[in-house]
N, C-alpha and C positions, 0 to 999 in steps of 0.2 A: 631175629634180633631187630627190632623195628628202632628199637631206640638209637641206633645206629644211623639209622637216617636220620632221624632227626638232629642227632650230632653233626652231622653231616651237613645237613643245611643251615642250620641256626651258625654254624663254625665259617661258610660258604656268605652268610649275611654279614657278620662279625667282620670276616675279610677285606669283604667288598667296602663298608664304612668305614674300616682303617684307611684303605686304600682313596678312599675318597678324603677323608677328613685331613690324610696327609698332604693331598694335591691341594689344599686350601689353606694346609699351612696351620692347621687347629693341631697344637702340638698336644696340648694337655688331651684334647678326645684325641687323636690317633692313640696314644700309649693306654687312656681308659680302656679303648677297646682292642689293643695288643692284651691288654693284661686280662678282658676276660674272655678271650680267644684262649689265652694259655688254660684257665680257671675250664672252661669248657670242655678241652682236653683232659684234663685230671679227671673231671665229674666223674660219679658213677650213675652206672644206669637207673636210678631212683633221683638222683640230681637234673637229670637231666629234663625227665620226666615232669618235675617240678617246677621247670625255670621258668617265670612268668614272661609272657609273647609279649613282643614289643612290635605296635602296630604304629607306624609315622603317619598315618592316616588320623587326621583332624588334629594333631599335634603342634602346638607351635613351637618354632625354634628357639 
């Protein structure tokens, strides 16, 4: 079940930017990204498969 990993880290990234965005006091992004930690969770394995990568590489804030 591969896609299981990938649940797993993409869920592991999600985290980690709550956890940050909360330490900075960005209330609206920590709850954006609680709510699609939850949404994550729910997916099914064709959902997940699909979710398009979020690369913060050359992105501005």
């Amino acid at each position: 079940m591969a896609y299981l990993g990938k649940r797993r880290g993409l869920a592991q990234k999600v985290d980690t930017a709550a956890i940050e965005a909360e330490r900075l006091g960005l209330t609206t992004a920590t709850l954006i990204l609680r709510m699609a930690r939850l949404e994550i969770d729910r997916a099914e394995p064709d959902e997940v498969e699909s979710m398009p990568r979020i690369s913060s590489a050359g992105k501005p804030n």
